[in-house]
C-alpha positions as CSV (number, residue, x, y, z in Angstrom):
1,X,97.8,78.4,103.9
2,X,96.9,78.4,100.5
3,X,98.5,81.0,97.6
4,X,95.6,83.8,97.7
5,X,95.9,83.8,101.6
6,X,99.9,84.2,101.5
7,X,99.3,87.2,99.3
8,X,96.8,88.9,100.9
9,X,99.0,88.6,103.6
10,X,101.9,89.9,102.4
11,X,99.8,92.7,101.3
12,X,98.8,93.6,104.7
13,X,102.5,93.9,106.0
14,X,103.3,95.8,103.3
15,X,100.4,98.6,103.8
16,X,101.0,98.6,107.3
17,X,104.9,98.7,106.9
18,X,104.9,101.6,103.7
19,X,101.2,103.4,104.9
20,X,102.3,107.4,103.9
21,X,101.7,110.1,106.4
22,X,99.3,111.9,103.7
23,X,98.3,116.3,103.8
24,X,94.8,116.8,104.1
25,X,95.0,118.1,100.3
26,X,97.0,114.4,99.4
27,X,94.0,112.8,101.4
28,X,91.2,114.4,99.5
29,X,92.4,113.4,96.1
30,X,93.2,109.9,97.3
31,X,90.0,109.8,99.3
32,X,88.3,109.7,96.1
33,X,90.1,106.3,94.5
34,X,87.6,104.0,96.3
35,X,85.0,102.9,93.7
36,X,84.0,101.0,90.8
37,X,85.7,101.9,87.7
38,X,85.3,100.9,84.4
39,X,89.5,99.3,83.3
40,X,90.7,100.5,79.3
41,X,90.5,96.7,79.4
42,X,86.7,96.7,79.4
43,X,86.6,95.0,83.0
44,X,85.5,96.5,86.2
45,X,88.2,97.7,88.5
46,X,87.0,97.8,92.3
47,X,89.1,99.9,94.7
48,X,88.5,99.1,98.3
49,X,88.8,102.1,101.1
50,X,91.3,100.0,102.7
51,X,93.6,99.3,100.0
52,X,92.4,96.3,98.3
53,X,91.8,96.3,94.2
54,X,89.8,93.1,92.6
55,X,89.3,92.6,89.2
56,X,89.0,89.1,88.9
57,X,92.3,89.0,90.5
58,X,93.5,90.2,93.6
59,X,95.6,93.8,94.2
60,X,96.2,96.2,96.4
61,X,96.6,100.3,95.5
62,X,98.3,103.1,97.5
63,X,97.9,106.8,96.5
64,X,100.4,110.1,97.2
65,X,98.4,113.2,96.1
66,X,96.7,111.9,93.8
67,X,99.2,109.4,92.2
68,X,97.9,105.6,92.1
69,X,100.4,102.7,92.6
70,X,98.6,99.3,91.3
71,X,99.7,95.8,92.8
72,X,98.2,92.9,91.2
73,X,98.4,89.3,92.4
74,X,99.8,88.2,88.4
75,X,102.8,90.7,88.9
76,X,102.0,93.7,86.9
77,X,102.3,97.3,88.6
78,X,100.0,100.5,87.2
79,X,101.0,103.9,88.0
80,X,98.3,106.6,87.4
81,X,97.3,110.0,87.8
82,X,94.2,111.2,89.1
83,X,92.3,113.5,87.7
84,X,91.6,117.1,89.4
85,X,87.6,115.6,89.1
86,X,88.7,112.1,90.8
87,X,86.7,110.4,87.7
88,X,89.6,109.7,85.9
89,X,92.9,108.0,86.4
90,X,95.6,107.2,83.6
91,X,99.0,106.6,83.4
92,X,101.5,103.2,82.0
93,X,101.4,99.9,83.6
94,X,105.3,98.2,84.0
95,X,105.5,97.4,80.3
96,X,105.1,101.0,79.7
97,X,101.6,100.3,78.0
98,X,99.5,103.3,78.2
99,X,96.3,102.7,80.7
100,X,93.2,104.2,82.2
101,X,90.3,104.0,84.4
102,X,86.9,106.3,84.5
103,X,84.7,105.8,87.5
104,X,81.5,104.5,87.1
């Protein structure tokens, strides 16, 4: 099994295992995460209905009304914020570096 498919795995026993019994306000703000979004970094950021993120590298994201959790496959973790609109997200990845995200 090679490294990508061992992650991708563990992501889907972790989704299943931590998936959040959301309110139907909590769902409507994270219902609108799934996109393209242009990254602070200059990249495009896709988020995936069904959790998955890929920007190059693989990720996976989880949202709680309207707060983003970011996984990615090289180790870092974003936490964000969506905006009221859902076009915006920002918040600090684990080095505490100030981040965002507007949808395209």
């Amino acid at each position: 099994m090679t490294k990508r498919m061992c992650f991708l795995l563990s992501v889907l026993v972790a989704a299943a295992a931590f998936a959040p019994v959301q309110s139907r306000a909590q769902g409507y703000l994270c219902g609108a995460i799934p996109g393209v979004w242009q990254w602070f970094t200059g990249e495009t950021v896709y988020f995936d209905p069904n959790g998955f993120a890929h920007d190059g590298h693989p990720g996976y994201w989880r949202c709680w009304g309207g707060r983003v959790v970011i996984h990615w496959s090289q180790g870092a973790v974003d936490r964000l914020v969506l905006s009221p609109r859902g076009d915006y997200l920002s918040g600090f990845n684990q080095s505490g570096t100030q981040i965002w995200g507007q949808r395209r």
